[in-house]
C-alpha positions in Angstrom: 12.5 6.7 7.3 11.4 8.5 10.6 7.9 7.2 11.8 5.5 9.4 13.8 3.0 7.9 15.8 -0.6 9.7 15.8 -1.4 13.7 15.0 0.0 15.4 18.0 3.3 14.1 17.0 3.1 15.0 13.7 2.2 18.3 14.6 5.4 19.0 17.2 7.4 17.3 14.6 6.4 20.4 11.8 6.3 22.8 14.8 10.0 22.3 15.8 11.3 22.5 11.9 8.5 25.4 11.1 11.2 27.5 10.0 12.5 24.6 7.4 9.0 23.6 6.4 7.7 27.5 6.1 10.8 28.8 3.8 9.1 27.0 0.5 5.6 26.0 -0.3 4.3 22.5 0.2 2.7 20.5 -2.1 -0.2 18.7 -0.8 -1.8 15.5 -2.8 -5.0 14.3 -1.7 -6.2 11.4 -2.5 -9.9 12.2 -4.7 -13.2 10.1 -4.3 -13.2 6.7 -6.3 -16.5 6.6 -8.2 -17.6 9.8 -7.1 -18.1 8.2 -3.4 -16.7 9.8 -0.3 -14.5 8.3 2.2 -15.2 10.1 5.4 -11.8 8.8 6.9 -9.9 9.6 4.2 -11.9 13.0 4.0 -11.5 13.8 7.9 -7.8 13.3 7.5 -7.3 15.6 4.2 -9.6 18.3 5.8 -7.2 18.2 9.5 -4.3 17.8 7.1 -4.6 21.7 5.6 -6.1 23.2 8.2 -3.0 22.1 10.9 -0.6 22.8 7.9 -2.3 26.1 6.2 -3.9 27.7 9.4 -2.8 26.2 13.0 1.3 26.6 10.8 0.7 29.1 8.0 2.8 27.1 5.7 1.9 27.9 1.7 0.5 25.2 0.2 -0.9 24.3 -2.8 -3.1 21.1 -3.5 -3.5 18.5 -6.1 -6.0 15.9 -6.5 -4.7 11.9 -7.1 -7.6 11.4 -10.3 -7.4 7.7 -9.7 -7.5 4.4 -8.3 -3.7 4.1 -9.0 -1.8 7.6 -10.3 -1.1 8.0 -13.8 2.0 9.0 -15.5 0.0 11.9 -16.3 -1.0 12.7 -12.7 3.1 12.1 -11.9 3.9 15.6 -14.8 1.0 17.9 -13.5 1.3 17.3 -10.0 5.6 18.3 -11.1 4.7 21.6 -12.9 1.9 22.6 -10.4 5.1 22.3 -7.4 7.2 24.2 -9.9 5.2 27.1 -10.9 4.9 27.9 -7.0 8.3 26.6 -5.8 7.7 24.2 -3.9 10.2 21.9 -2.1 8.0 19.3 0.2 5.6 16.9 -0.8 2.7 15.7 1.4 0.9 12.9 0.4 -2.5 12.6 2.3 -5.5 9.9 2.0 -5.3 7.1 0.2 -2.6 4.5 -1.3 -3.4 6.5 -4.8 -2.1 9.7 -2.9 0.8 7.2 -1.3 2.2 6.1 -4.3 2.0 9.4 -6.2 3.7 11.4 -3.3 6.8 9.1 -3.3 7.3 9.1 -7.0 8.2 12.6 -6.8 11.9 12.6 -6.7 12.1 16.4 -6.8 11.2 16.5 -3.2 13.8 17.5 -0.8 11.3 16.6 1.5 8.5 13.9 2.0 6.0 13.7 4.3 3.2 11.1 4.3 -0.2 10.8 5.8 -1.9 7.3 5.3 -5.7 7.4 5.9 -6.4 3.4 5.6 -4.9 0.4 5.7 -4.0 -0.3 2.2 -2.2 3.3 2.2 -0.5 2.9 5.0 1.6 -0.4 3.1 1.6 1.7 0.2 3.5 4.3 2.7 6.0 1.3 3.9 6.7 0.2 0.7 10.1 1.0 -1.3 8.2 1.6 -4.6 5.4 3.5 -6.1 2.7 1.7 -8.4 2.4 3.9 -11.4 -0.6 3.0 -14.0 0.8 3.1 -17.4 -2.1 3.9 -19.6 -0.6 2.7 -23.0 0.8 -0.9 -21.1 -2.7 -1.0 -19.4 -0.6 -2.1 -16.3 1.0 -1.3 -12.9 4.6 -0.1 -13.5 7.1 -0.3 -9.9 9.3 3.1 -9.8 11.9 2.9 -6.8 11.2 5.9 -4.4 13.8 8.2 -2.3 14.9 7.0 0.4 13.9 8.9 3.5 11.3 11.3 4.7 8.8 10.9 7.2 5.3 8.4 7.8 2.7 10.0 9.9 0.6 7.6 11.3 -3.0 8.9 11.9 -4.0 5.7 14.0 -7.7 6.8 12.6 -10.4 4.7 13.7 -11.1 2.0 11.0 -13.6 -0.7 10.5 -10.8 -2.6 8.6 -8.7 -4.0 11.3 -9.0 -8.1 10.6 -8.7 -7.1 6.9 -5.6 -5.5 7.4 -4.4 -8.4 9.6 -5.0 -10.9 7.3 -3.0 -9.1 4.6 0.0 -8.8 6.5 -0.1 -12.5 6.9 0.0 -13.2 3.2 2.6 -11.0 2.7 4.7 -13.2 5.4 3.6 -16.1 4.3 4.8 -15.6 1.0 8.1 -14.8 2.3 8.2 -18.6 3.5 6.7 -19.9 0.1 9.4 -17.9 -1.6 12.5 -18.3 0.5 13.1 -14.8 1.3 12.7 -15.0 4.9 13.0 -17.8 7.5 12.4 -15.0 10.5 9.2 -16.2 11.4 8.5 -13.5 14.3 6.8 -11.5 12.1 4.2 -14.2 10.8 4.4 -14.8 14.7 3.0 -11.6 15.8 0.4 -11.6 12.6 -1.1 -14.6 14.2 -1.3 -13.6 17.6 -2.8 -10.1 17.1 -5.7 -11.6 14.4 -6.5 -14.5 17.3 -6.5 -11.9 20.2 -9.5 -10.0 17.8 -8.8 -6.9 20.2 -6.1 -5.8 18.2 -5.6 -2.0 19.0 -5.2 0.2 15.5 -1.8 1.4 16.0 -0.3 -2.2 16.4 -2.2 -2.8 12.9 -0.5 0.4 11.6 2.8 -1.3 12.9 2.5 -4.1 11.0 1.3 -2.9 7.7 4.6 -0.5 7.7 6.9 -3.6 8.2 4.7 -5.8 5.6 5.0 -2.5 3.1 8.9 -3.1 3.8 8.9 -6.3 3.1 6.9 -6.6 -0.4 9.0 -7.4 -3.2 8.6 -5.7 -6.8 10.7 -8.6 -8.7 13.2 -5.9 -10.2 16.5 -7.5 -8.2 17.1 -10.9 -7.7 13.8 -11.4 -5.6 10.9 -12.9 -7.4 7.8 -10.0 -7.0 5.4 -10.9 -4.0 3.0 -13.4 -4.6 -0.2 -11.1 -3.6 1.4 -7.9 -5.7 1.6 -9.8 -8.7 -2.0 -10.9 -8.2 -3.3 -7.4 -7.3 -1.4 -5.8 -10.1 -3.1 -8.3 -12.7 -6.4 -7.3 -11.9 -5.8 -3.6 -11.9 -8.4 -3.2 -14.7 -10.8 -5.2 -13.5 -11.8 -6.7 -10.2 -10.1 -3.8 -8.1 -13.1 -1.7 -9.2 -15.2 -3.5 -7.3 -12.5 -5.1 -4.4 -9.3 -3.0 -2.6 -6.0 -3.9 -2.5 -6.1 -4.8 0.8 -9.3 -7.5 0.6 -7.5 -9.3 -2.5 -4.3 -9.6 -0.7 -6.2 -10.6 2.6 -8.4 -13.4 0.6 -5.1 -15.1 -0.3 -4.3 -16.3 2.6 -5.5 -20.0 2.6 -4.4 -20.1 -0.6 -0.6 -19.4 0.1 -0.8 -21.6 3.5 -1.7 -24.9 1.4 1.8 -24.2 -0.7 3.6 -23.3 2.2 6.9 -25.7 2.5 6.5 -28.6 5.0 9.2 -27.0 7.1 7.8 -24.4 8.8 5.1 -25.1 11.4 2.5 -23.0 12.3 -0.7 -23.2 13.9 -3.2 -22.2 10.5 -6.3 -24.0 12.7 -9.5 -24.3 10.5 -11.3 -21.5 12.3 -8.4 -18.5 11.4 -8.5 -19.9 7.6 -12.3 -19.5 7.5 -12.2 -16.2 8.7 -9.8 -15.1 6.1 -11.6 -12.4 3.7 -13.0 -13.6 0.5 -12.6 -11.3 -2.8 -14.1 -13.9 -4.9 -12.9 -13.2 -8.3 -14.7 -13.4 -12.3 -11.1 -14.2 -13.5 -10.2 -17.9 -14.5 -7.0 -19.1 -13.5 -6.1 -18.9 -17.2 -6.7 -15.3 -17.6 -5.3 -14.4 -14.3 -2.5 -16.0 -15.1 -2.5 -14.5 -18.4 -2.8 -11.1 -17.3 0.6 -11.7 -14.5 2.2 -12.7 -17.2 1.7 -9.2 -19.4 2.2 -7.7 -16.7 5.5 -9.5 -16.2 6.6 -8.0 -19.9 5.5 -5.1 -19.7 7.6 -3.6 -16.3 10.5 -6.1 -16.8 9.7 -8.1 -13.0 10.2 -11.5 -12.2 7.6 -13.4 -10.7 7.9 -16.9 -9.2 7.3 -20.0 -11.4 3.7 -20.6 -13.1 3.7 -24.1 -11.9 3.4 -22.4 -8.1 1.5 -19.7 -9.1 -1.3 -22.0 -10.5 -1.2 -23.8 -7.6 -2.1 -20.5 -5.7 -4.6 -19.9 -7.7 -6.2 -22.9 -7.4 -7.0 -22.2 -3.6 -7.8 -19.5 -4.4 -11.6 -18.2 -4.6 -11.5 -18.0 -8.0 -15.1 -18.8 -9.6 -16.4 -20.0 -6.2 
């Protein structure tokens, strides 16, 4: 995966392979509003995205709107035959994780590129599978993505910093709960930037790439990450009104009060009560209900319900 750090090397990457890039159109998918609300970041960053690739380059392109919070199945065919009918060869995913996750399921590509405009699509970007909504299953279904291709990184200016942070350090912490990792450098450098509070953007963008590469999907002989298999049961509901991001960010205190005995670190009071809170209508029953379809219906393993319960029960669940 080659990683380019802000616009102006994006745009000297494309201008050194113009004559790779300009032999076949592009497809661009844009992420559309949720809910018929704007996001001017995401916005800003679609608008720069055609008018550097369709005027400053004078590549063809051809666009195609993500319809929803998570892409569909449906989304996955037209956004196939509109590339085909023009020929295109490159896909470039712009905006949101919705536009993420649909631009790496397309495994015609011979080509990739991807433009993250927040936090949460900037995991989405790092991650090694796509989260396709299967309308009939009424769930999130993992596909595995090509490998390769190429992350811009916007470093766009975002109010969502501490969030993002705060994500990043479930996702490590769960690697401690779950065994998969006893490197603790990472967790390390989670903790020092959300202390600091002056944490630049691009060091967040850093982070949310590695976190992306570490989240688990629970097809090998990994359990799924604890904070996918939450987000992915609420699909339907709660992420209407919460993102990604905040859910996974919320978990945090949760995950540290399960975290083994063995590994020390310093979770004072005041970096626990900062943690986001996505308070949730779900019980624990029907969250644990909905992991569980979920489970069945994409074939993942997720860790034992005796831990997950215990999760859930720090978690802010009712509160």
């Amino acid at each position: 995966m080659n990683i380019l750090h802000g616009r102006k090397a994006l745009q000297n990457f494309l201008q050194s392979q113009k004559a790779h890039f300009g032999a076949a159109p592009i497809l661009i998918v844009e992420s559309k509003p949720l809910n018929g609300v704007e996001n001017k970041q995401v916005d800003e960053v679609c608008r720069w995205t055609r008018f550097v690739l369709q005027q400053q380059l004078g590549f063809r392109t051809v666009v195609y709107h993500s319809q929803h919070l998570f892409p569909t199945l449906s989304d996955q065919q037209q956004a196939f035959e509109m590339a085909s009918r023009v020929g295109a060869s490159t896909v470039a995913a712009v905006g949101s994780g919705s536009a993420m996750d649909l631009g790496k399921s397309m495994s015609w590509a011979e080509d990739r590129i991807l433009m993250p405009a927040t936090p949460t699509a900037i995991l989405a970007a790092g991650s090694s599978h796509s989260l396709i909504y299967d309308l009939a299953e009424d769930t999130l279904v993992p596909i595995e993505q090509k490998r390769g291709g190429t992350i811009a990184l916007m470093h766009s200016k975002t109010d969502q910093v501490q969030e993002a942070l705060y994500a990043c350090l479930a996702i490590a912490i769960d690697n401690f709960v779950q065994g998969t990792s006893r490197d603790s450098t990472f967790a390390d450098d989670v903790l020092r930037m959300i202390k600091e509070k002056t944490s630049k953007v691009e060091d967040a963008e850093d982070l949310l790439i590695r976190s992306g590469q570490s989240l688990r999907y629970g097809l090998d002989e990994n359990n799924r990450s604890i904070p996918l298999a939450i987000v992915s049961s609420l699909v339907t509901n709660e992420l209407s009104s919460y993102s990604a991001m905040g859910v996974m960010a919320s978990l945090v205190p949760s995950l540290v009060n399960v975290l083994p005995d063995k590994y020390s670190f310093d979770f004072d009071k005041e970096l626990l009560d900062a943690a986001p809170r996505a308070i949730t209508s779900s019980s624990i029953e029907s969250l644990l209900a909905h992991i569980r379809d979920n489970q069945g219906a994409t074939g993942c393993y997720d860790i034992s319900e005796e831990k997950l319960r215990k999760v859930l029960q720090f978690h802010t669940v009712n509160s």
